[in-house]
C-alpha positions as CSV (number, residue, x, y, z in Angstrom):
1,X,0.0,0.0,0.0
2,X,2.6,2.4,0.5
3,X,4.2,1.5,-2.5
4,X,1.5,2.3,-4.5
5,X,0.5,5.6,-2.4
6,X,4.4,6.7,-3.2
7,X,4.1,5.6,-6.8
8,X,0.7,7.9,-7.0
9,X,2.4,11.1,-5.6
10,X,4.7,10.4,-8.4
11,X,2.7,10.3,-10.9
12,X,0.7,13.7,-9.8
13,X,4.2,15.5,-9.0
14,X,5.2,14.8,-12.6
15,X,1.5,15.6,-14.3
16,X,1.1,18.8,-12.3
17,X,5.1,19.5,-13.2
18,X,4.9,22.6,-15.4
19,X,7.2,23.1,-18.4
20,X,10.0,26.1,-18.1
21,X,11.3,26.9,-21.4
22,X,14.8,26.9,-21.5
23,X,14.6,30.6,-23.6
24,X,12.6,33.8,-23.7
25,X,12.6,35.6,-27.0
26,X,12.2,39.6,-27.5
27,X,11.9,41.9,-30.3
28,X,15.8,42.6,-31.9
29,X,17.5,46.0,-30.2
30,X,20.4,48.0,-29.8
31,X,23.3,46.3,-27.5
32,X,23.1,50.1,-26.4
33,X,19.6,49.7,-25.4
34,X,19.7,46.3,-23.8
35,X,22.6,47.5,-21.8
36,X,20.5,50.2,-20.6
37,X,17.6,48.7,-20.0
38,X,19.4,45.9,-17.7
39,X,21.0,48.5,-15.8
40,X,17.9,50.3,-15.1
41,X,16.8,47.3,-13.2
42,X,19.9,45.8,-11.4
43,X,22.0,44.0,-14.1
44,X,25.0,45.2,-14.9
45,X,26.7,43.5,-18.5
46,X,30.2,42.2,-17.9
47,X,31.3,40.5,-21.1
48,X,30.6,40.4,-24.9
49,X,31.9,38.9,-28.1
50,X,31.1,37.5,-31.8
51,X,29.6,34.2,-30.7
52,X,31.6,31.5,-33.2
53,X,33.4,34.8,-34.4
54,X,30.1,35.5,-36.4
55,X,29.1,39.3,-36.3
56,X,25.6,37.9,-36.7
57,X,25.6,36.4,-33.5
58,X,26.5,38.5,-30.7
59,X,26.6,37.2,-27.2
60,X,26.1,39.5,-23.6
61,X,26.7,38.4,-20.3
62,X,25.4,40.1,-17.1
63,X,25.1,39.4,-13.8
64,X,23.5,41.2,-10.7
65,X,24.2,41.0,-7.2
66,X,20.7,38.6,-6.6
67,X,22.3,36.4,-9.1
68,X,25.5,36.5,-6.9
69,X,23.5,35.8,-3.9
70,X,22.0,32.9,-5.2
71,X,25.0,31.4,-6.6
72,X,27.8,32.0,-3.4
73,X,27.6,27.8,-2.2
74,X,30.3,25.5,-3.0
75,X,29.8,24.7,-7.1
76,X,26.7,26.9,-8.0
77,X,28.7,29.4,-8.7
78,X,27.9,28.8,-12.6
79,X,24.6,29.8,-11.8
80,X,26.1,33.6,-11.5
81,X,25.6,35.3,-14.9
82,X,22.3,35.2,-17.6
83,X,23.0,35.5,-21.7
84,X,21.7,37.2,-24.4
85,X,22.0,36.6,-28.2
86,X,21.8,39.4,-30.2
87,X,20.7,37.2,-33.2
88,X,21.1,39.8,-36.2
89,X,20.4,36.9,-39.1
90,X,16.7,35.9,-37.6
91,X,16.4,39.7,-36.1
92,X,15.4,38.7,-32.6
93,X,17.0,38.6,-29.2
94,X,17.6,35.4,-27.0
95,X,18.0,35.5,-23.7
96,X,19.0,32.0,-21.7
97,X,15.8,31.9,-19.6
98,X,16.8,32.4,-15.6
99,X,13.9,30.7,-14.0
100,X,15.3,27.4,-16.3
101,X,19.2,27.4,-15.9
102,X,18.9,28.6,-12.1
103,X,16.6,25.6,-10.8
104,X,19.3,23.5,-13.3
105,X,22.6,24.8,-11.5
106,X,20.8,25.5,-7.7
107,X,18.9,22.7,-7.5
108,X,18.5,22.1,-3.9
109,X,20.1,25.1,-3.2
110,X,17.3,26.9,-5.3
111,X,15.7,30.4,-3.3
112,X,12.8,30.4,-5.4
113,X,11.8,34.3,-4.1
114,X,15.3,35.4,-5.4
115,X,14.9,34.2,-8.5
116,X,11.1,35.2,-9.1
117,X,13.1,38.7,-8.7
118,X,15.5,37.9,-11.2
119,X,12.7,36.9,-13.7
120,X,10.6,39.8,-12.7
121,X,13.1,42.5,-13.2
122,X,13.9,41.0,-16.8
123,X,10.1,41.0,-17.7
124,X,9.8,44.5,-16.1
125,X,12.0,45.9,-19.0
126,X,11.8,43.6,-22.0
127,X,8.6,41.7,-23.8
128,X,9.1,38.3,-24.2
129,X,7.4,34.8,-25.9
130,X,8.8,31.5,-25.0
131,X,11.1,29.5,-27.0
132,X,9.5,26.1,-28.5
133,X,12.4,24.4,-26.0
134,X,10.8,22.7,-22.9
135,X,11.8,20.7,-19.9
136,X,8.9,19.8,-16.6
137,X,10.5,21.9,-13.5
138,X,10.3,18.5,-11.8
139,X,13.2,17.3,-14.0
140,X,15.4,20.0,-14.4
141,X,17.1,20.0,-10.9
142,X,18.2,16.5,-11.4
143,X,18.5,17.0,-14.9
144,X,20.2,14.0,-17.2
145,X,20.1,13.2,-20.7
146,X,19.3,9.4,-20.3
147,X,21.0,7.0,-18.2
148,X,24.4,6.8,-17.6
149,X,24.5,10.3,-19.1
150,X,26.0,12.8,-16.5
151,X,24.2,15.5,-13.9
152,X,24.9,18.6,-12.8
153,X,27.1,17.4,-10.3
154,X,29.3,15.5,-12.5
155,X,31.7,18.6,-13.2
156,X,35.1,17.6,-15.0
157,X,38.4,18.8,-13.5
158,X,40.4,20.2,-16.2
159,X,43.4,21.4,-13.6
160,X,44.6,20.7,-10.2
161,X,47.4,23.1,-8.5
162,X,48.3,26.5,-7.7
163,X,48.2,29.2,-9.9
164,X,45.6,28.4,-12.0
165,X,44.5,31.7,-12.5
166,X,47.8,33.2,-13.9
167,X,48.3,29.8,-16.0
168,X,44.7,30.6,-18.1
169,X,45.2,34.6,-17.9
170,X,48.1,33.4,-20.5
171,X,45.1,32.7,-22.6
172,X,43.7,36.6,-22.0
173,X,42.8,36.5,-25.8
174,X,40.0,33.5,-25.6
175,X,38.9,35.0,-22.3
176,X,34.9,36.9,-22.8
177,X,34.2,37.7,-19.0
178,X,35.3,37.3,-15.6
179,X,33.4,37.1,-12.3
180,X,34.9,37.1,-8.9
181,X,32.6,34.9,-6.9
182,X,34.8,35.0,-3.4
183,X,37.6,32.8,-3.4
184,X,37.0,31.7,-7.0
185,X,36.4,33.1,-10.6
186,X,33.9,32.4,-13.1
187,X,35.5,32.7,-16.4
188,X,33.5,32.3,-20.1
189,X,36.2,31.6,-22.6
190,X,36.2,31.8,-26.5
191,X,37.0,28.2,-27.8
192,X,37.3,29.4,-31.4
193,X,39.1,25.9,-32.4
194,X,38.3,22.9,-34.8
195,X,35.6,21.3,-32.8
196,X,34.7,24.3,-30.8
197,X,31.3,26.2,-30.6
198,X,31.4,26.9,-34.3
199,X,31.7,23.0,-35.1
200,X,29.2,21.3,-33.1
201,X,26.5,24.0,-33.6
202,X,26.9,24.1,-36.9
203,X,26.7,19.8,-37.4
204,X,23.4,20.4,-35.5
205,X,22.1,23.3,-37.4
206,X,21.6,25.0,-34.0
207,X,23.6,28.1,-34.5
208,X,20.7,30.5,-33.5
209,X,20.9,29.2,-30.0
210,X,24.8,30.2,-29.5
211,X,23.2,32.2,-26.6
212,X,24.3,29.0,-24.7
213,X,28.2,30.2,-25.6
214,X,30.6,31.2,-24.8
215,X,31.4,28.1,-22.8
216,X,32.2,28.5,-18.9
217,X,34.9,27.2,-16.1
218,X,35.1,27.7,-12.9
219,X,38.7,28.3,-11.3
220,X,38.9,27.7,-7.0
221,X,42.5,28.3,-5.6
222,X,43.4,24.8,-6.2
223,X,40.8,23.5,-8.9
224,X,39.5,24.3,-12.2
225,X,36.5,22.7,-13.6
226,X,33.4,23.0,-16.2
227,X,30.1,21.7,-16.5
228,X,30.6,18.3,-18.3
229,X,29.7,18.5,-22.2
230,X,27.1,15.8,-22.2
231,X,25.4,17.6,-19.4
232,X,25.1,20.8,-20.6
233,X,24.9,20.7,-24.3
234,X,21.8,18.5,-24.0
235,X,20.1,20.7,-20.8
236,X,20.9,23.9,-23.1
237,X,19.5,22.0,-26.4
238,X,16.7,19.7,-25.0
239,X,15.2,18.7,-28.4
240,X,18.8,17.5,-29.1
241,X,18.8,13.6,-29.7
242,X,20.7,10.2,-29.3
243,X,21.3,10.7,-33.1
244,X,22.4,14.4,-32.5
245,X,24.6,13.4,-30.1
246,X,26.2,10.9,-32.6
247,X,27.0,13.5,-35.0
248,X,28.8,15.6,-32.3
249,X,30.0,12.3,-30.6
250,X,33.8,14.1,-30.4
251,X,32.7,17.2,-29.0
252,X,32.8,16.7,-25.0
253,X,36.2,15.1,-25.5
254,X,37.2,18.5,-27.8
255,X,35.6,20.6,-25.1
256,X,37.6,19.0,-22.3
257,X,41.2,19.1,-23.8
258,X,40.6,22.4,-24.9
259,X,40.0,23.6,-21.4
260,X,43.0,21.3,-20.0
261,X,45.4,23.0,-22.7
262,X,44.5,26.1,-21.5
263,X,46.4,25.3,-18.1
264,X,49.2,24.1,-19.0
């Protein structure tokens, strides 16, 4: 009997789940404007760059200081900053969507007041319609592709030692943004290399969603490490399949030497 009563509460968690879409669309503006218009409600924009060096696809990064709040545990940090694609070739802007990525990276961490703010202000200066990309808010905090695909928590170590931060500021060239988060740094870097953003987006004929670039990695005193590939490609793109996957089936390998070169 209690089997079946916990089998039941289940089944009405996941029907009554509601779906988040992973992206909020708004009419195509002025980075000018945008910038404006975040800073007029708390969010300040502290990187930019040609998204798969593309001039058509231009990719902001902002952060606030509820965003900072909500991400200052141990390994939410990524949860820090919100995107926005500038997507001259379809004339629209993208933005990642926060209510989505936030209950992704918090999970049970997640203040959902806080980030009701963070949703609010957004709405408060821009119109938006959802993106066609849906997952149920029941699945996204322990979000995996299938099984024996990785979570959230399955972040790969790409360096181990002191220094870390002076061995990728070699790299200052691939580096978008920065974001002291107290002892660490949230870095987005640029990986404009065969099998980089440009590659994999392009073999899935998703480069209108670059808003999920530039790619991040988190550096602690003694650590570095990113989201794992699998992970995040397939939260950021959830209409991506098994066969999609196949056709990028070297990318998470690309994406994780990449960021180990960059440390060494």
């Amino acid at each position: 009997m209690k089997k079946l009563l916990l089998l039941t509460i289940v089944f009405l968690s996941t029907l009554l789940s509601k779906d988040i879409p992973t992206y909020l669309l708004s009419d195509i503006q002025t980075e000018q404007t945008i910038k404006t218009k975040l800073s007029n409600v708390g969010f300040k924009i502290i990187g930019s760059y040609n998204a798969m060096n593309n001039k058509d696809y231009k990719v902001l990064i902002y952060t606030s200081n509820i965003l900072k709040k909500l991400s200052i545990k141990k390994d939410r940090e990524f949860a820090a900053v919100g995107k926005i694609l500038i997507n001259k070739k379809d004339n629209i802007l993208l933005f990642t969507n926060p209510k989505y990525f936030l209950t992704a990276f918090l999970q049970k961490d997640i203040n959902k007041p806080l980030v009701a703010q963070v949703q609010n202000r957004l709405k408060a200066a821009f119109k938006f319609k959802a993106s066609n990309y849906t997952l149920a808010e029941n699945d996204l905090a322990s979000y995996h592709f299938m099984m024996a695909m990785p979570y959230y928590e399955d972040m790969i170590s790409v360096a181990k030692g002191s220094n870390l931060n002076k061995l990728l500021l070699k790299n200052k060239n691939k580096i978008v943004f920065s974001l002291k988060l107290g002892k660490n740094i949230l870095y987005g870097v640029n990986m404009d290399i065969k099998g980089g953003g440009k590659d994999y987006l392009k073999k899935l004929n998703q480069e209108k969603y670059s808003v999920l670039l530039p790619y991040l990695v988190l550096v602690s005193p003694n650590e570095a490490k990113i989201l794992h590939p699998k992970y995040y490609l397939a939260l950021s793109l959830p209409k991506l399949t098994m066969g999609g996957f196949m056709t990028i089936m070297n990318t998470p390998g690309d994406i994780e030497n990449y960021f180990k070169s960059l440390f060494k």
